[in-house]
Every structure is written in structure tokens, then in C-alpha cells.
N, CA, C and O of each residue as an XYZ file, in Angstrom:
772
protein
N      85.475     93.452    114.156
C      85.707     94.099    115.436
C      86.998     93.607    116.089
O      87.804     94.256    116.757
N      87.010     92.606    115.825
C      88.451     91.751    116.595
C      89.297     92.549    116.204
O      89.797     93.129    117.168
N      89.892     93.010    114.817
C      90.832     93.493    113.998
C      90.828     94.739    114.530
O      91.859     95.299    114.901
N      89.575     95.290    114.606
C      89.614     96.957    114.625
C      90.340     97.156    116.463
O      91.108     98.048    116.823
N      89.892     96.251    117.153
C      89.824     96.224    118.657
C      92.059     96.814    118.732
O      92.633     97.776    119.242
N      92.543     95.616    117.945
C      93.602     95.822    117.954
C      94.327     97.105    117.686
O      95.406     97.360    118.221
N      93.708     97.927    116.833
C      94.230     99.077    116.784
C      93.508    100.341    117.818
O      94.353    100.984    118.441
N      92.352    100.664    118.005
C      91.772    100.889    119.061
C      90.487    100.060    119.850
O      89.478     99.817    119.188
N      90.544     99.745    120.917
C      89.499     99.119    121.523
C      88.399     99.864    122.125
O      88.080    100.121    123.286
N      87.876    100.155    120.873
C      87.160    101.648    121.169
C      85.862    101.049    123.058
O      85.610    101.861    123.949
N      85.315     99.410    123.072
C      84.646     99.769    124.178
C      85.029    100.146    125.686
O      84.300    100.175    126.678
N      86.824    100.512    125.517
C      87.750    100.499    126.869
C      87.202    101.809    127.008
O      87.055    102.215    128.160
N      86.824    102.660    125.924
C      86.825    104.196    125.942
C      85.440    105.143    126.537
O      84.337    104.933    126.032
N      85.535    105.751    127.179
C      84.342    106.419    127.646
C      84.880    107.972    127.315
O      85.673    108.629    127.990
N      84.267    108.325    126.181
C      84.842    110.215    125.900
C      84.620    111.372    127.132
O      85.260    112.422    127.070
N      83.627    111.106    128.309
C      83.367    111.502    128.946
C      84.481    111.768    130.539
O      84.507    112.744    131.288
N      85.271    110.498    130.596
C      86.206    110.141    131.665
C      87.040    110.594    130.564
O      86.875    110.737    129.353
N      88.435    110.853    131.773
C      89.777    111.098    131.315
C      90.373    109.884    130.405
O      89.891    108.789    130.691
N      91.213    109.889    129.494
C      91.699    109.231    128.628
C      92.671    108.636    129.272
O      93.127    107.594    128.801
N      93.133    109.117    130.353
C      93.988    108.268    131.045
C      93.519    106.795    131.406
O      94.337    105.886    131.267
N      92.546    106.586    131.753
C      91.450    105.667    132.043
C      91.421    104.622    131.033
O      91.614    103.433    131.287
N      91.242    104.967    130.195
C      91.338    104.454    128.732
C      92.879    103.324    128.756
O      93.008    102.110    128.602
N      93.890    104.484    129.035
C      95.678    103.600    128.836
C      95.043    102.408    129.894
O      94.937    101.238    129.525
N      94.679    102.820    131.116
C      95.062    102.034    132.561
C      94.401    100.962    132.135
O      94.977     99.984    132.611
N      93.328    100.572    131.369
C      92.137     99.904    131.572
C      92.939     98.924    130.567
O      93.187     97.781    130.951
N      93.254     99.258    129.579
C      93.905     98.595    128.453
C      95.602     97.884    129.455
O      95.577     97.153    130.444
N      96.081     98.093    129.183
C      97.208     98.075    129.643
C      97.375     96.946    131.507
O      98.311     96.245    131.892
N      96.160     97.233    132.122
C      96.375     96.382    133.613
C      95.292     95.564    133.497
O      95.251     94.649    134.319
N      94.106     95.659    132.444
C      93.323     94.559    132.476
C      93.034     93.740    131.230
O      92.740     92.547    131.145
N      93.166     94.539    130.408
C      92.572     93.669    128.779
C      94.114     93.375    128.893
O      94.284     92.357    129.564
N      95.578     94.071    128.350
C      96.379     93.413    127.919
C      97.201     92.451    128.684
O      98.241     92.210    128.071
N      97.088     91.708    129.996
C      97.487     90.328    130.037
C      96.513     89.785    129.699
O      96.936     88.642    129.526
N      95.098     89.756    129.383
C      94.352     88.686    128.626
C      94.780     88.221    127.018
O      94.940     87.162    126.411
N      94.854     89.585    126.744
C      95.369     89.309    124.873
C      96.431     88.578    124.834
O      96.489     87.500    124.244
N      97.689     89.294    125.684
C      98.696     88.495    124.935
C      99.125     86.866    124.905
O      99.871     86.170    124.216
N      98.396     86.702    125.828
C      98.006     85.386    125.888
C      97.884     84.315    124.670
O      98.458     83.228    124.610
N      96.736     85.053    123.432
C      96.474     84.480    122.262
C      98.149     84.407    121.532
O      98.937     85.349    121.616
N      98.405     83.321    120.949
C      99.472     83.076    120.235
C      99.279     84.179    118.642
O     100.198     83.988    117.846
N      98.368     85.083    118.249
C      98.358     85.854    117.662
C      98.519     86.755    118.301
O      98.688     87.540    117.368
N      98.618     87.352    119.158
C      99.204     88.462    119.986
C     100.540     88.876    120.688
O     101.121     89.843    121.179
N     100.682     87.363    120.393
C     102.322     87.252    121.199
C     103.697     88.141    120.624
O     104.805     87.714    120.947
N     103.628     89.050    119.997
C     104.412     89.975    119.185
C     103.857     91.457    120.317
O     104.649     92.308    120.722
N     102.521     91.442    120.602
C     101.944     92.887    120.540
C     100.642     92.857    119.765
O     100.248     91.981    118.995
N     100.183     93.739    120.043
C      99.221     94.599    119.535
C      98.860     96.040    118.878
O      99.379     96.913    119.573
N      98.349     96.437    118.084
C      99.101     97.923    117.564
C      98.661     98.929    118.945
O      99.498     99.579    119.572
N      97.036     98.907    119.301
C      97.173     99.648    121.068
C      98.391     99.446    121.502
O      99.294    100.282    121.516
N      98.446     98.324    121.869
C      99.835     98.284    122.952
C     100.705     99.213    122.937
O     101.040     99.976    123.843
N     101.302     99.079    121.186
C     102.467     99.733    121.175
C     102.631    101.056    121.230
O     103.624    101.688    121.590
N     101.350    101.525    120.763
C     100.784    103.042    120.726
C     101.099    103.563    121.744
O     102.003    104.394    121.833
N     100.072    102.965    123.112
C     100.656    103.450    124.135
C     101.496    103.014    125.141
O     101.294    103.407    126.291
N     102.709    102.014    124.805
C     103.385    101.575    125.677
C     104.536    101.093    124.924
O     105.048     99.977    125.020
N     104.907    102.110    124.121
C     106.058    101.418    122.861
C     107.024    101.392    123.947
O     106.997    102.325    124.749
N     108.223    100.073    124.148
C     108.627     99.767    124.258
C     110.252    100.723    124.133
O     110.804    101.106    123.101
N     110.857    100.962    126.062
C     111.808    102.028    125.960
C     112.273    101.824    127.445
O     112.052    102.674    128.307
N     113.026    100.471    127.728
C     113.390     99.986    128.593
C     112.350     99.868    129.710
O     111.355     99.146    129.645
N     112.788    100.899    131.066
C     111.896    100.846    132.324
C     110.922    102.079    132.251
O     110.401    102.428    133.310
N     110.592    102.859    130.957
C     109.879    103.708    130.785
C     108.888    103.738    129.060
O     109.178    104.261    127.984
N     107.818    103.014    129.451
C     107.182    102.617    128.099
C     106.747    104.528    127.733
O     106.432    105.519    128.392
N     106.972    104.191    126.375
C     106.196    105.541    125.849
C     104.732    105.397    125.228
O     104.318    104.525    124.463
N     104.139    106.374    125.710
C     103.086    106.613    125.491
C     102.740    107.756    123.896
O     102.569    108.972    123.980
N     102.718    107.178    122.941
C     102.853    108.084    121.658
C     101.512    108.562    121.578
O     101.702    109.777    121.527
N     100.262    108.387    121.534
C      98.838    108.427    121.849
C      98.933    110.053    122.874
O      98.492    111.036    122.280
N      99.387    110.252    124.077
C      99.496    110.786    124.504
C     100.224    112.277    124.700
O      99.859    113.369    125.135
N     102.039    111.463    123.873
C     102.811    112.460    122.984
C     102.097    113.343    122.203
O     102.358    114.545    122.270
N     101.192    112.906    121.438
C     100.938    113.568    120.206
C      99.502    114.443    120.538
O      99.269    115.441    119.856
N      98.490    113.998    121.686
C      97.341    114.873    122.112
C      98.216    116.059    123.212
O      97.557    117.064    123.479
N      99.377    115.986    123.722
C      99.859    116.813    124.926
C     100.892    117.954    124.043
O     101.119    119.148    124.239
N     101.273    117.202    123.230
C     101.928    118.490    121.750
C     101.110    118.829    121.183
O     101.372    120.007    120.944
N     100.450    118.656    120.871
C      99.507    119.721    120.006
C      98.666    120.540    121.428
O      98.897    121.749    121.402
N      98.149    120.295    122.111
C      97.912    121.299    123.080
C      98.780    122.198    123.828
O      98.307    123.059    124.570
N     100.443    121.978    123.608
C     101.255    122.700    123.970
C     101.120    123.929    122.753
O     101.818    124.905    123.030
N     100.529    124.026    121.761
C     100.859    124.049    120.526
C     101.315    124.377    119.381
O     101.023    125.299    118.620
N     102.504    123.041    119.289
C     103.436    122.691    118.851
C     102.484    122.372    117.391
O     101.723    123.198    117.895
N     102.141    122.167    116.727
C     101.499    121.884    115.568
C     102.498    120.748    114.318
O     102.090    119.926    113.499
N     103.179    120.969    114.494
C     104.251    120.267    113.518
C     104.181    119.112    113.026
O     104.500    118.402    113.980
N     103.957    118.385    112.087
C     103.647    117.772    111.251
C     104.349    116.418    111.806
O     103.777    115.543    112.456
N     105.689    116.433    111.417
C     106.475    114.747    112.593
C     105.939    115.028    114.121
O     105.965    113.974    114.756
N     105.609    115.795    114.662
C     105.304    115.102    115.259
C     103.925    114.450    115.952
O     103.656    114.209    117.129
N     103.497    114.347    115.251
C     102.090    113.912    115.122
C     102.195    112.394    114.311
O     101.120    111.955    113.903
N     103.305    111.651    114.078
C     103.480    110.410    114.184
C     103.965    109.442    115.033
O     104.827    109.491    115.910
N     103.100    108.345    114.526
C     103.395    107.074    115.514
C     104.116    106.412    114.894
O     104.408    106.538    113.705
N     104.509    105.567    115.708
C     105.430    104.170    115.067
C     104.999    102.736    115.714
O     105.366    102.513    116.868
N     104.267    101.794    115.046
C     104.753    100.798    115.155
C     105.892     99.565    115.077
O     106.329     98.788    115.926
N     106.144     99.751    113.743
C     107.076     98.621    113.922
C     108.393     98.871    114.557
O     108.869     99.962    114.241
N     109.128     98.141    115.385
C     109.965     98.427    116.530
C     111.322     97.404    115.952
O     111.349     96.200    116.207
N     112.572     98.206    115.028
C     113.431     97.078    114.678
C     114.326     96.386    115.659
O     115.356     95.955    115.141
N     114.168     96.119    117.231
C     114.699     95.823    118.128
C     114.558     94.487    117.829
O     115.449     93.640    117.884
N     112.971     94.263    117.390
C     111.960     92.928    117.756
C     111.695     93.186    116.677
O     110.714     92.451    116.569
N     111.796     93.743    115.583
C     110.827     93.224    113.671
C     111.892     92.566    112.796
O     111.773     91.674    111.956
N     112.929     93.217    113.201
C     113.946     92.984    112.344
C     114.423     91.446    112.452
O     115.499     91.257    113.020
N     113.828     90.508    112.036
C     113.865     88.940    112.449
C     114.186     88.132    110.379
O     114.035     88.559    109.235
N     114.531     87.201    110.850
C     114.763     86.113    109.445
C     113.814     85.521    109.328
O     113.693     84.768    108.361
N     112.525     85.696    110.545
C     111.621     84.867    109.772
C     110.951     85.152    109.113
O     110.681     86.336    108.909
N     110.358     84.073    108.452
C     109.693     84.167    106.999
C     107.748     84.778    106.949
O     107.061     84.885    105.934
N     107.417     85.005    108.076
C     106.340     85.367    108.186
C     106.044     85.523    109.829
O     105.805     84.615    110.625
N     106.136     86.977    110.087
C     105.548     86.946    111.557
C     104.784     87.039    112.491
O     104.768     86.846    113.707
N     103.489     87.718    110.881
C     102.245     88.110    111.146
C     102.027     89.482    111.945
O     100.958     90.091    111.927
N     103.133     89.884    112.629
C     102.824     91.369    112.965
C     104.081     91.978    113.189
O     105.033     91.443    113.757
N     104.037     93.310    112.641
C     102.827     94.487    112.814
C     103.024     94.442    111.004
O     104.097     94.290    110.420
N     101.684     94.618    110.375
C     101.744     95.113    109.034
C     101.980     96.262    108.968
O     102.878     96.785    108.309
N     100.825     97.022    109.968
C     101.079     98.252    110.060
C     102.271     99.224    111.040
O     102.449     99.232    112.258
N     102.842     99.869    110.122
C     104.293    100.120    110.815
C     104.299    101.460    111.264
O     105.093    101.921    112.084
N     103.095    102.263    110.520
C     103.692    103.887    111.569
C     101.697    104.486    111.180
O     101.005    103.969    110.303
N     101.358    105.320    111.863
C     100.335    106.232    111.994
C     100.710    107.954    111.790
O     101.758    108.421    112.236
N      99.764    108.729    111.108
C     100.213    110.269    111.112
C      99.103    110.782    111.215
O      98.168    110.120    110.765
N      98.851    111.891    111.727
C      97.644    112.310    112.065
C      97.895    113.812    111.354
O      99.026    114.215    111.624
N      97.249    114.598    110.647
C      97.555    114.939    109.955
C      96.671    116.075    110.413
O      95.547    115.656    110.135
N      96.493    117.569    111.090
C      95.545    118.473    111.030
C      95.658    119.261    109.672
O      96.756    119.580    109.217
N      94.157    119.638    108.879
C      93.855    120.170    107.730
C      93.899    121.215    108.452
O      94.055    121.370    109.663
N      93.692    122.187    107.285
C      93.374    123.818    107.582
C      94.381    124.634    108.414
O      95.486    124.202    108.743
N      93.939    125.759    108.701
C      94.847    126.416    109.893
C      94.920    125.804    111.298
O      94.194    126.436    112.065
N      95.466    124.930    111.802
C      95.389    125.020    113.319
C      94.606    123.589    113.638
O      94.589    122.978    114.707
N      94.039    123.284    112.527
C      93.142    121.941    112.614
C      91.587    122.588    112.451
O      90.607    122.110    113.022
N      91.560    123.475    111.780
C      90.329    124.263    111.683
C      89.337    123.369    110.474
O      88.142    123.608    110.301
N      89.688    122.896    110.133
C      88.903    121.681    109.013
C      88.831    120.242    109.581
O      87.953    119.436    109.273
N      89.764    120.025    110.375
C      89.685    119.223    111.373
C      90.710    117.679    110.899
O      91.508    117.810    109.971
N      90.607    116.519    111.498
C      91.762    115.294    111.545
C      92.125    114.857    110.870
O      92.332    113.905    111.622
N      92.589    114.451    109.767
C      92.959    112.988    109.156
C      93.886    112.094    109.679
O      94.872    112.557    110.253
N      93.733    110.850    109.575
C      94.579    109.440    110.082
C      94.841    108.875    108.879
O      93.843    108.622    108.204
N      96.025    108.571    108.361
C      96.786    107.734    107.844
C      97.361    106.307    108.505
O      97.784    106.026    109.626
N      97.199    105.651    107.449
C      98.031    104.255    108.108
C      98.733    103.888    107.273
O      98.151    103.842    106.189
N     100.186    103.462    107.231
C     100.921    103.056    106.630
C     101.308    101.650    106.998
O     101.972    101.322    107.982
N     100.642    100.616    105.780
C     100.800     99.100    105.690
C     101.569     98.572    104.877
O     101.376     98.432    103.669
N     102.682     98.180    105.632
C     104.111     97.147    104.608
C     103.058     95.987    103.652
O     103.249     95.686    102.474
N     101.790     95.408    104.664
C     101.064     94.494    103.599
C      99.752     94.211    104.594
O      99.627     94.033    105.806
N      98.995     94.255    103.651
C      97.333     94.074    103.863
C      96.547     92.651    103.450
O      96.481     92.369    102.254
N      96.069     91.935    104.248
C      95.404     90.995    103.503
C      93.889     91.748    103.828
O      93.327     92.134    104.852
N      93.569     91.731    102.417
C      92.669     92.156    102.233
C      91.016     91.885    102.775
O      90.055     92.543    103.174
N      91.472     90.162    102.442
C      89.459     89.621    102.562
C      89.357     89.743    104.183
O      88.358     90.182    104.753
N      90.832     89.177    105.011
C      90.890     88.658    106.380
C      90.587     90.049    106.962
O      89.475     90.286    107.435
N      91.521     90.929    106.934
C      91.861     91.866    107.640
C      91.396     94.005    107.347
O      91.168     94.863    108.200
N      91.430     94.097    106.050
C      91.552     95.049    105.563
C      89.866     96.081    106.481
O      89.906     96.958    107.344
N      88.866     95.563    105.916
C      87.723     96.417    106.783
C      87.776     96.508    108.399
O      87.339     97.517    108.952
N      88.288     95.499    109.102
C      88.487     95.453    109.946
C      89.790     96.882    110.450
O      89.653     97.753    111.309
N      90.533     96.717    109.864
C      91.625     98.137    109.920
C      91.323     99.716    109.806
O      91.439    100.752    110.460
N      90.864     99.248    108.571
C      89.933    100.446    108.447
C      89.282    101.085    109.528
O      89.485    102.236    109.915
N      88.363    100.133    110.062
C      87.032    100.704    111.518
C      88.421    100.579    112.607
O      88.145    101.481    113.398
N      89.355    100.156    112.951
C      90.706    100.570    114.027
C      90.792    101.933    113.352
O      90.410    102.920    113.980
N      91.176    102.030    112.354
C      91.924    103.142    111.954
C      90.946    104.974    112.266
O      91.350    106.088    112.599
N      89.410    104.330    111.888
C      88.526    105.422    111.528
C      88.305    105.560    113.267
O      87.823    106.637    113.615
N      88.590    104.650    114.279
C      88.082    104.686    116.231
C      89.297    105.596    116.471
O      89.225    106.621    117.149
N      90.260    105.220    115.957
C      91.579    105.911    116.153
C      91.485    107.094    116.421
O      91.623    107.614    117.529
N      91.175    107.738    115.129
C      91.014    109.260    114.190
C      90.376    109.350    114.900
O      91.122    109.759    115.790
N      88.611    109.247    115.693
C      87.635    109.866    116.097
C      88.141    109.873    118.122
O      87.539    110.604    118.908
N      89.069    109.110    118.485
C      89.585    109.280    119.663
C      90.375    110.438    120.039
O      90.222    111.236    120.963
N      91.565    110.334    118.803
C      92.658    111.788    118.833
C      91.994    112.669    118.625
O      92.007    113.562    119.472
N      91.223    112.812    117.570
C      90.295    114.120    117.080
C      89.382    114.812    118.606
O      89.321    116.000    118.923
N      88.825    113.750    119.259
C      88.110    114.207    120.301
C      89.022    114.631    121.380
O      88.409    115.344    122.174
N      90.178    114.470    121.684
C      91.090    114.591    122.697
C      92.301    115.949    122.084
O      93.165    116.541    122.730
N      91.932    116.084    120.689
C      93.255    117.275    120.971
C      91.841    118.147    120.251
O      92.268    118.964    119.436
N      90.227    118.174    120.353
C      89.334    119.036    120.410
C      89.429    119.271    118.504
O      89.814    120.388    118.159
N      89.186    118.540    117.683
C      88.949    118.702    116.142
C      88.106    117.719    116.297
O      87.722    117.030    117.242
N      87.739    117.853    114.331
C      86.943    117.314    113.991
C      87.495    116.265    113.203
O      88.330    116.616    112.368
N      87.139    114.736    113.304
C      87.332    113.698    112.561
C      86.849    114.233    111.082
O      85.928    114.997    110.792
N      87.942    113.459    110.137
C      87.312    113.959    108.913
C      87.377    113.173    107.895
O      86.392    113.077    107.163
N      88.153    112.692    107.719
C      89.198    111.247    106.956
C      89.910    110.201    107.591
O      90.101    110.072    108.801
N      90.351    109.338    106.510
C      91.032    108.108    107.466
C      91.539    107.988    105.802
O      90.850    108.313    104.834
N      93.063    107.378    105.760
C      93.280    106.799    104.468
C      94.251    105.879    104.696
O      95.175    106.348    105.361
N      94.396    104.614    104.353
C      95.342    103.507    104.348
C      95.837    103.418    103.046
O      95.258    103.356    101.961
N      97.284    103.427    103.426
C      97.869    103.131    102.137
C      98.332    101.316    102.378
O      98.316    100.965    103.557
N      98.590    100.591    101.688
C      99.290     99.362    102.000
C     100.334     99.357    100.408
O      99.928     99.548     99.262
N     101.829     99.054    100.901
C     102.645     98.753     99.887
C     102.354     97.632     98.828
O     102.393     97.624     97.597
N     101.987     96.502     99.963
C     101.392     95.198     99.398
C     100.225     94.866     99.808
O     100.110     94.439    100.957
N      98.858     95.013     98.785
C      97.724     94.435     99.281
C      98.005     93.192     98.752
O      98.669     92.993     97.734
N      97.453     92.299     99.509
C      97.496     90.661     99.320
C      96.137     90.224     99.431
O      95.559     90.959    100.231
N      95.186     89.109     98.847
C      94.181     88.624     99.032
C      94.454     88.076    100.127
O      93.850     88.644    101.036
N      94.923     87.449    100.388
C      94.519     86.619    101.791
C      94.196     84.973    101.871
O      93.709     84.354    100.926
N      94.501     84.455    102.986
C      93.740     82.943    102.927
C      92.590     83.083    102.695
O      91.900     83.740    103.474
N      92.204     82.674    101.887
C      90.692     82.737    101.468
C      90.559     81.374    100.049
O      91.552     80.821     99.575
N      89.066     81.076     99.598
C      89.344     80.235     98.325
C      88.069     80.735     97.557
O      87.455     81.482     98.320
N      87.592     80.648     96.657
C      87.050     80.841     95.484
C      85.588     81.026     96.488
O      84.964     82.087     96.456
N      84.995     79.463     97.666
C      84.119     79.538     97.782
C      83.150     80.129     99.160
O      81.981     80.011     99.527
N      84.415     80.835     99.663
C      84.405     82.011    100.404
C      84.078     83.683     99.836
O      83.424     84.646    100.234
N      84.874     83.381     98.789
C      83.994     84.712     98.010
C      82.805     84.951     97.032
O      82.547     86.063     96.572
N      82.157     83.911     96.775
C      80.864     83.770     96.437
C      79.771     84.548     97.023
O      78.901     84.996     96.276
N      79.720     84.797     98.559
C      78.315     85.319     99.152
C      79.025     87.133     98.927
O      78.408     88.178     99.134
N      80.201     87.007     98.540
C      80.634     88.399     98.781
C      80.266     89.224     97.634
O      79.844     90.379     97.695
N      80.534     88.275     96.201
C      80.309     88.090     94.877
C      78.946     88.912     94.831
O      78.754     90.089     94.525
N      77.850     87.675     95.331
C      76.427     88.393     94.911
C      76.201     89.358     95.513
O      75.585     90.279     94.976
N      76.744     89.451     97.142
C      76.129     90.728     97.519
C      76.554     91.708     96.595
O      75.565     92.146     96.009
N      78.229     92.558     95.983
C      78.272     93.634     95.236
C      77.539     93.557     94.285
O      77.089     94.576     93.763
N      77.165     91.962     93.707
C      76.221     92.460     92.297
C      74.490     92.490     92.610
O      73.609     92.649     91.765
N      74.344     92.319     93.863
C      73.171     92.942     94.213
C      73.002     94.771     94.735
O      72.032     95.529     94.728
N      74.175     94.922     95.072
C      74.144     96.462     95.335
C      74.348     96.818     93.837
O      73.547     97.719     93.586
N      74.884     96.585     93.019
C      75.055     97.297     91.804
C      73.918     97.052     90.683
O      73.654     97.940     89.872
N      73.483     96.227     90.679
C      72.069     95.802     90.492
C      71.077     96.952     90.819
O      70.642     97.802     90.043
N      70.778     96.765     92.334
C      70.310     97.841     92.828
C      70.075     99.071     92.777
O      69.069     99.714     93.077
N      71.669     99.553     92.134
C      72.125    100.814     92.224
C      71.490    101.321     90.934
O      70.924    102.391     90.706
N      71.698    100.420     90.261
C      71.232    100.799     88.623
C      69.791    100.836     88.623
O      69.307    101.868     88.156
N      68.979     99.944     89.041
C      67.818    100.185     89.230
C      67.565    101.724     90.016
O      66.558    102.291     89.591
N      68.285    102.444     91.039
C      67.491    103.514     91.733
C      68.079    104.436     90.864
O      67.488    105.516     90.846
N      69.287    104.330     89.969
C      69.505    105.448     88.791
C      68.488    105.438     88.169
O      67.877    106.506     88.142
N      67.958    104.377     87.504
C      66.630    104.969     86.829
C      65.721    105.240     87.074
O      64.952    105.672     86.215
């Protein structure tokens, strides 16, 4: 949840209230708490979503992209986001820990979005054990937020990552992970027969 929170914090959200509600709530009350954490101190992928960074006028891309398609504009760019920001990524250091994920596309199937959403995420690098499910459930709150706000249907979610990486992790951290798949597959074989 921590992980997913970062890309949407889905409990800021009430589908019922305006989505505006949603930015304000994020933005004047959760985000001076976050950035606080020395893992946050870069940003957050929310943040940037809706407050990418554009002098004395933050942009709101979250918003861009539900207010174009209801104009509707349908067009494929523009229905992307961007995270990574080379103002502030473009650095020598050797590890900065964020943003892996560098851009979002939302993708309507069918005519018009008549089959309804997909969300893409595009990851320069994934650690897998730490982070990866956790992205995923950001990625899938994401999709089911836009989808509900430009009126489709969630349908998919797909992450690509250039570099999946295992992660800090050691042998005896993945042990309980170990038996559980070979108890589902175990399992599985047993209800095949």
C-alpha cells in the first residue's frame, strides 16, 4: 500500500465528491507530511501528476488528460503523463531512487473508449521483490480513477520496466515466498484433477 499510495492514494479519493477534492486534499494536507520522509524528498509520482513542476503555475496532467478527452479531443499523446522531469533527474548521481517510473499513457480501446481504459507504465527499472506489486495496485487505482472521471470502463493495466532488478532482498527472505507458489501450484494441480 505504501508503494501503491505513491502513485495514487486511492483513500484521499471519494468517487462521489468532485476530484478536485482529491488534488486539494493531497497537495495542502498529505503532501507536506510525505515529503518530509527522506524517501520522498525528490517527489512522489501523485505529486508530479498533479503538480508537475512549471515555475509559479504547477500543472495538473491528471486533470489535462480527464478535461481533453471530455473536450473530445481523443488523441492518443495526449493522454500522457510524464514523470521524470530532466530539470531535477538529469543528476551524476549514482542512484537516486526516484522516479523509476518516468511517463504514464492511458490508452482508450475501441471507438471513443467504447471497450473502455488501459494504463501503461513505463519503468527505466523495477525492483521487483521491494516494489513491483505494490506499483502495480498504484498503477491498477490510477486506471480505475481516470476511467471513472473521463466515464469508461477500467480494463487493463500493463507495466513495462526496461530493467527489472531483484531488489535488496537475500535468499532467506524468499523462502516463505518460495513455498507459498509451490503451494498454489501444488494446489493447482491437485484441483486439475
Amino acid at each position: 500500500n505504501t508503494v501503491a499510495n505513491t502513485i495514487f492514494p486511492e483513500s484521499l479519493w471519494n468517487p462521489a465528491r468532485e476530484r478536485a477534492l482529491l488534488y486539494q486534499r493531497y497537495m495542502v494536507h498529505t503532501w507536506p507530511r510525505v515529503k518530509k520522509c527522506a524517501a520522498n524528498n525528490r517527489g512522489t509520482y501523485f505529486q508530479r501528476l498533479i503538480a508537475f513542476e512549471n515555475g509559479d503555475n504547477p500543472i495538473n496532467q491528471l486533470e489535462h488528460v480527464i478535461t481533453t478527452w471530455h473536450k473530445q479531443n481523443h488523441r492518443h499523446s495526449a493522454l500522457q503523463l510524464s514523470v521524470f522531469d530532466p530539470r531535477h533527474d538529469h543528476t551524476d548521481g549514482r542512484r537516486l531512487g526516484f522516479p523509476c517510473l518516468h511517463q504514464v499513457c492511458f490508452t482508450p480501446l475501441g471507438a471513443n473508449g467504447a471497450d473502455g481504459l488501459a494504463v501503461t507504465g513505463f519503468y527505466a527499472t523495477q525492483h521487483i521483490f521491494e516494489k513491483a506489486y505494490g506499483n502495480y495496485m498504484g498503477l491498477c487505482r490510477l486506471g480505475k480513477f481516470m476511467a471513472h472521471e473521463m466515464k469508461l470502463r477500467f480494463t487493463r493495466m500493463t507495466c513495462i520496466a526496461a530493467c527489472a532488478k531483484l531488489g535488496d532482498v537475500n535468499k532467506s527472505e524468499l523462502e516463505p515466498v518460495a513455498k507459498q507458489l509451490k503451494a498454489i501450484l501444488h494446489g493447482g494441480a491437485k484441483a486439475a484433477n
